[in-house]
N, C-alpha and C positions, 0 to 999 in steps of 0.2 A: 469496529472493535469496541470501540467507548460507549456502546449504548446496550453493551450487556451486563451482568450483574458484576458483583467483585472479582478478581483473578479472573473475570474475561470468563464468571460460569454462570448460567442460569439467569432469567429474564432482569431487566433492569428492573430499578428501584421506584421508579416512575414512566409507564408504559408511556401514557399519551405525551409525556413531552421527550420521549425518543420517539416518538412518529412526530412529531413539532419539528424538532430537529431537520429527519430526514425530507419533508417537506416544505421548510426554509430553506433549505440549502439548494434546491432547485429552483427555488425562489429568486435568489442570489443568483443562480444562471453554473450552478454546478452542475457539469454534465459527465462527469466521471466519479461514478462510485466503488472502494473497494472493499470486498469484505472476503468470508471465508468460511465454510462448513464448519469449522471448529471455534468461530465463538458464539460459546454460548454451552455449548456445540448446539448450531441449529437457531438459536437465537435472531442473532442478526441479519442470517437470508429472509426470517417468517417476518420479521420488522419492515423490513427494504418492501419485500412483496405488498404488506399488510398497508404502506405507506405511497407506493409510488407504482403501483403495476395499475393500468400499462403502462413501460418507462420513457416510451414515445424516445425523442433522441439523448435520453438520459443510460449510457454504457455503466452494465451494473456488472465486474468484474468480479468473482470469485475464485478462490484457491480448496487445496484439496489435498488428501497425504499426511496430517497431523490427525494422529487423535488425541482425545483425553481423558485421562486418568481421575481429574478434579480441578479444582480453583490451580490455576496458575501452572500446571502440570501437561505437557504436550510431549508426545511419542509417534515420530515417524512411523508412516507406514507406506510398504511402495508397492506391495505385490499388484499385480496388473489387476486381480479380481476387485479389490480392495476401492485403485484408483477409477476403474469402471463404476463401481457403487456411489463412489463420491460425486461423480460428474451427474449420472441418472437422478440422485434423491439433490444436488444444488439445482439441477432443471426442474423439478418436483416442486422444490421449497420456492422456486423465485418466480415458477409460473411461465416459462418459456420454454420450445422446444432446440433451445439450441444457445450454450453459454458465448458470450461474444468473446469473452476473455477469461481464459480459464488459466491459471496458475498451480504447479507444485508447487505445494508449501513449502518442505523441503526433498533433498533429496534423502532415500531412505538407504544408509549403509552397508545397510543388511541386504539389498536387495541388488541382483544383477542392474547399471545403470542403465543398460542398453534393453533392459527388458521391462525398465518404468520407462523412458524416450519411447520407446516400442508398442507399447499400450497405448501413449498416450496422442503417436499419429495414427495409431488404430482408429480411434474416437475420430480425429481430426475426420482424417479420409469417411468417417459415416457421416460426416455433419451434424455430429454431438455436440465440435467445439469450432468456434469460428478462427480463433488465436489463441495461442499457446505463450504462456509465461512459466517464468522463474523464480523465486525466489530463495536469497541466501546463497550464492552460488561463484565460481571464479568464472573468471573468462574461459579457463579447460572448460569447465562446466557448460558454458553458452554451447563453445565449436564442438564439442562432445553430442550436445541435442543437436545441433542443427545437422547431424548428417541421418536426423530421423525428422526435422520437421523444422521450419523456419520460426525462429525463438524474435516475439511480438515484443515483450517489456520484460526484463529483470526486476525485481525487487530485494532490495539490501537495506541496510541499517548505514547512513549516511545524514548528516548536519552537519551544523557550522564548526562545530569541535571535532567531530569523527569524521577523517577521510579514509579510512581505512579499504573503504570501495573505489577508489577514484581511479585504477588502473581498469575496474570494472565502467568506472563512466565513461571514460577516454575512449575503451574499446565501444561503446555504446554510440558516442556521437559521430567517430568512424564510420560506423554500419547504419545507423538510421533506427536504434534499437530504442525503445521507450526505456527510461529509467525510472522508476515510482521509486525516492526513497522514504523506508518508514524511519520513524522515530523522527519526523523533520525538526521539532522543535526542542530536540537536543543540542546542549553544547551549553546547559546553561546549571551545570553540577559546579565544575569548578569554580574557589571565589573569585579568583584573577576574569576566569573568562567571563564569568556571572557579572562583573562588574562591568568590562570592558562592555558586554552588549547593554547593559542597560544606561551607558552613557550614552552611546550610538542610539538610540531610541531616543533618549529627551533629546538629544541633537537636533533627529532627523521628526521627532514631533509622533513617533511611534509609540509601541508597545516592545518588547523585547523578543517576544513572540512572533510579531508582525516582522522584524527586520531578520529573525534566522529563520520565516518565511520567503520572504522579498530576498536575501542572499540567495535562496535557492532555487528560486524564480529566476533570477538573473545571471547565477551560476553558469548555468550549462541551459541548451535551449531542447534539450534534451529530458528533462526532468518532471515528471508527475507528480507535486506533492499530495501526499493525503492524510493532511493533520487529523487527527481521531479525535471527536470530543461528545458529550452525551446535552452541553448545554446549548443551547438557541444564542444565549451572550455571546458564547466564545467562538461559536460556530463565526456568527456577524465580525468581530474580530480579527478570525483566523482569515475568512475571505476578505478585509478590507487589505490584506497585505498587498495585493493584487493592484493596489493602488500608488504605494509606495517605491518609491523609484530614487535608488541608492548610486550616488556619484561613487566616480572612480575612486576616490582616494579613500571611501567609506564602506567600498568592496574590497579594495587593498587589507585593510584594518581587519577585516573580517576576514580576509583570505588568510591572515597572519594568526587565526585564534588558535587553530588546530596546531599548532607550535606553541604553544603559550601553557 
């Protein structure tokens, strides 16, 4: 999402170090990437492709169902003709005959639900799409798709300040369900919370970043994060979290923020 232009439209501001990026990060041994037909729109699959195809065992997940309007401006769309076009031109743009992990973006309101889940194990059953995800969605939402197709990963808006998802994670680690949450390194708006992580960080000899990382790493064993960033710095950064290993009573502290 971070290596396209402003409001997530139109190519970044520096091509060759968003292909930097995406080729450090596999560098570093990331083998899960997410992205989405709507940033840029179109952007960030021609990057991903332009950078790392073929992705050998590097899983390049994309979603589908928002369009846009302009900078910062995203409009559901669910009609099945619509979500078929999305999946064909993400295969197009990333260069493979078959998405390994394909996401609604969201769901569209306007649209019979059972007739976007309907579509979208239409695809499945051709072998369009290998895994089916979610995003923004309730647990109705999950048991509502899976009586059309077995639901791979959710994705919500979830960190160390926002639990707002967590009756969605619990039903997650239940079922065996992947959790990707975005916005992972939220929680760091308010000043009370903003403080309280960046004490826990010179504590723990981190960044503030790296620890409402490392909480969600160790959170749940369930959870995919995928911090977005467009630099090569923060990328090395964002992965060194991976290293940091938060005692019990410094995941208490942190369990305690989204109350604060």
């Amino acid at each position: 999402m971070r290596i396209t232009g402003p409001g997530i439209w139109g190519p970044p501001a520096d091509h060759d170090s968003a292909i930097a990026v995406l080729r450090r990060a596999v560098d570093l041994g990331v083998d899960f990437i997410d992205t989405a037909d709507a940033y840029g729109p179109d952007v960030s699959e021609d990057l991903i492709r332009e950078a790392l195809h073929p992705y050998g065992d590097v899983l390049i997940a994309t979603k589908g169902g928002l369009t846009r309007q302009g900078p910062e401006q995203w409009e559901p769309v669910g009609r099945p003709g619509y979500l078929r076009q999305c999946v064909l031109m993400s295969m197009r743009r990333l260069g493979v005959d078959r998405i390994d992990l394909w996401q609604l973006h969201r769901i569209d309101p306007h649209v019979p639900v059972d007739d976007q889940f309907g579509a979208i194990a239409d695809m499945q059953r051709e072998g369009l799409i290998r895994h089916v995800g979610l995003s923004e969605v309730t647990v109705d939402d999950v048991l509502a798709a899976e009586r059309h197709f077995p639901v791979t990963t959710v994705q919500n808006l979830y960190n160390v300040a926002d639990r707002s998802a967590e009756a969605l994670l619990q039903h997650c680690e239940a079922t065996g369900i992947g959790f990707i949450p975005w916005f992972p390194l939220g929680g760091r708006n308010r000043e009370e919370q903003s403080a309280l992580i960046a004490r826990i960080a010179d504590r723990v000899g981190g960044t503030p970043g790296q620890v409402a990382l490392a909480w969600l790493i160790q959170h749940s064993p369930v959870t995919l994060p995928i911090p977005g960033t467009g630099s090569v710095a923060h990328l090395e950064e964002n992965c060194a979290s991976r290293d940091l290993v938060l005692d019990d009573a410094t995941m208490a502290e942190l369990d305690a923020v989204a109350a604060a």
